[in-house]
SEPA-395145 format. One line per 5 residues: number of its first residue (from 1); their letters; for each residue x, y, z of C-alpha. Coordinates in steps of 0.1 Angstrom, whole numbers, always signed. Layout:
% SEPA-395145
NUM) A) X,Y,Z; ...
***
This chain:
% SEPA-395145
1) XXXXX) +981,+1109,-333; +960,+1127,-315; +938,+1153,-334; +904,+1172,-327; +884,+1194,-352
6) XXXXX) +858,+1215,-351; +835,+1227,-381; +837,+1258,-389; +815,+1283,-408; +840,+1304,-427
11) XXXXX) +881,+1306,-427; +899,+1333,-407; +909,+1361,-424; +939,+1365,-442; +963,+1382,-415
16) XXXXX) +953,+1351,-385; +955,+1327,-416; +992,+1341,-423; +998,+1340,-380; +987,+1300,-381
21) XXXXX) +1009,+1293,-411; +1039,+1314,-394; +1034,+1292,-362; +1030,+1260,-381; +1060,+1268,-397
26) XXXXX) +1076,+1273,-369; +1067,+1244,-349; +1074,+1220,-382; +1110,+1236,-376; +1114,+1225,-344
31) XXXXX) +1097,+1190,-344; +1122,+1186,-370; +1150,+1194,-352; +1138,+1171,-321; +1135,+1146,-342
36) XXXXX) +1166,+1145,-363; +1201,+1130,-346; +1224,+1161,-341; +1252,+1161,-370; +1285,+1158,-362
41) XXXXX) +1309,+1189,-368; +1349,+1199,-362; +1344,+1216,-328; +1365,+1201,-304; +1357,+1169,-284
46) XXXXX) +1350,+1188,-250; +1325,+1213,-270; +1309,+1186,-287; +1302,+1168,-254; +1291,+1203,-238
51) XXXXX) +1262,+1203,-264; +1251,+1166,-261; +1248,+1172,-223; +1228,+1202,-228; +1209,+1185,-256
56) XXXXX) +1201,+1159,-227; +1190,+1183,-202; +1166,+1202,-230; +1152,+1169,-240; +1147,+1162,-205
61) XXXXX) +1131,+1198,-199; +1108,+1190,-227; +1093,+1155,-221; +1090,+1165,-180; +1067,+1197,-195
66) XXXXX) +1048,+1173,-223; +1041,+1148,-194; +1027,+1175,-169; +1008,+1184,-199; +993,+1152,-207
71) XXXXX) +982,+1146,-174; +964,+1182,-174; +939,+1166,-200; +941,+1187,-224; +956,+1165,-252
76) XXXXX) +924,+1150,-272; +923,+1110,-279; +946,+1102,-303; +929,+1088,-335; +939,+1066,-366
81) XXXXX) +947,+1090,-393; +968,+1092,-424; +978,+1127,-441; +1008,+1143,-464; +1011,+1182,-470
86) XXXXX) +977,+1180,-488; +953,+1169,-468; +937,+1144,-440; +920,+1112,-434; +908,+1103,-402
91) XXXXX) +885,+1079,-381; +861,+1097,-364; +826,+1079,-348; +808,+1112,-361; +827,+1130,-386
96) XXXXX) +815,+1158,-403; +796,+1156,-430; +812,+1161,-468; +815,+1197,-481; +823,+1210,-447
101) XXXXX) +850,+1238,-432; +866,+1224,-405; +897,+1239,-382; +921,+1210,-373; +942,+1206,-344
106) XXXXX) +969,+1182,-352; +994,+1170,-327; +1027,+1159,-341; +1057,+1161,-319; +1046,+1137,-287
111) XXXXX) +1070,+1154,-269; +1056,+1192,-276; +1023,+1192,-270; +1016,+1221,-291; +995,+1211,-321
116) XXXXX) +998,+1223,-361; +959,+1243,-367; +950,+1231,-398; +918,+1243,-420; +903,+1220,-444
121) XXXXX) +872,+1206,-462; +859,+1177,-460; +857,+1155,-497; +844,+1122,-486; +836,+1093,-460
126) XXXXX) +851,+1060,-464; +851,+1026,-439; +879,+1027,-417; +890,+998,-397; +871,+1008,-365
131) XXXXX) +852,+1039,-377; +840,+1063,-405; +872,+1079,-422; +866,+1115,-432; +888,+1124,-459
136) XXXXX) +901,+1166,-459; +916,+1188,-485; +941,+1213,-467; +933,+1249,-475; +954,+1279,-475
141) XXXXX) +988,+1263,-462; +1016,+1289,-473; +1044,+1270,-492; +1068,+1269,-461; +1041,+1251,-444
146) XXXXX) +1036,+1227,-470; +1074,+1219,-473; +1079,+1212,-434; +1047,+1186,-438; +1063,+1173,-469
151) XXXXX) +1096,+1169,-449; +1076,+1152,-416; +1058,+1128,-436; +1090,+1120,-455; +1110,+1117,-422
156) XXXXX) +1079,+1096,-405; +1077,+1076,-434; +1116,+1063,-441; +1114,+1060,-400; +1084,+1028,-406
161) XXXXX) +1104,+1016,-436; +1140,+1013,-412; +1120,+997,-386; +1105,+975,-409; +1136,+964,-423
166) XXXXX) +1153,+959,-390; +1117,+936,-378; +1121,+912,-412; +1164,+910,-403; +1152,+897,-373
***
């Protein structure tokens, strides 16, 4: 995925810490709802194909805006990484050294490119496959926050273990 981060000297202060977490919330919410099939319900069969067609246009809105983005450059390199609602590894030729603050910008939803800003300190180093692996503790995530990670890394996770299956059927 790709990620940047930046070390830091001190955490925001409470009221931009409760801002972040309200916009992390909110764009868990919404990576969550692009990523999950709509649910069927009782409308009628003419309503129901009104909302798909609008769901298409929206999607298509979307991935046109998260290209033009892309291209703009200001996505960083996306990175090996691995994390859950508590905290962060990732390869990094440099990474910052153990002990230290650093502000995260996680990108999670390729087709949003809007990313979740993160704060965290940094426990340990370990090999990685191509790189150092710095390993983060998350700080200050509200509980909301916490649950919409817990929920993506859920999600993500049973979506590896389905494609999986469906590779060894084959």
């Amino acid at each position: 995925m790709p990620l940047d981060w930046e070390a830091v000297d001190q955490l925001p202060p409470g009221s931009r810490l409760a801002t972040l977490n309200a916009s992390n919330e909110a764009l868990l919410r919404v990576q969550e709802g692009l990523e999950e099939p709509a649910r069927g319900s009782e409308e009628s069969q003419e309503m129901a194909q009104e909302f798909q067609r609008l769901d298409a246009k929206l999607n298509l809105m979307l991935e046109l805006m998260a290209e033009w983005l892309r291209r703009q450059g200001d996505l960083p390199p996306a990175v090996p990484l691995r994390f859950n609602a508590r905290g962060i590894a990732w390869e990094a030729d440099a990474p910052p050294p153990p002990d230290t603050l650093v502000r995260l910008r996680l990108y999670v939803c390729p087709s949003l490119p809007k990313p979740l800003v993160l704060y965290g300190r940094v426990l340990r180093h370990e090999p990685g496959a191509s790189a150092t692996r710095a390993v983060a503790a998350f700080l200050e995530l509200s509980p909301a926050a916490v649950d919409g990670l817990e929920r993506l890394v859920f999600r993500r996770h049973r979506r590896e273990v389905a494609l999986l299956r469906g590779q060894s059927r084959n």
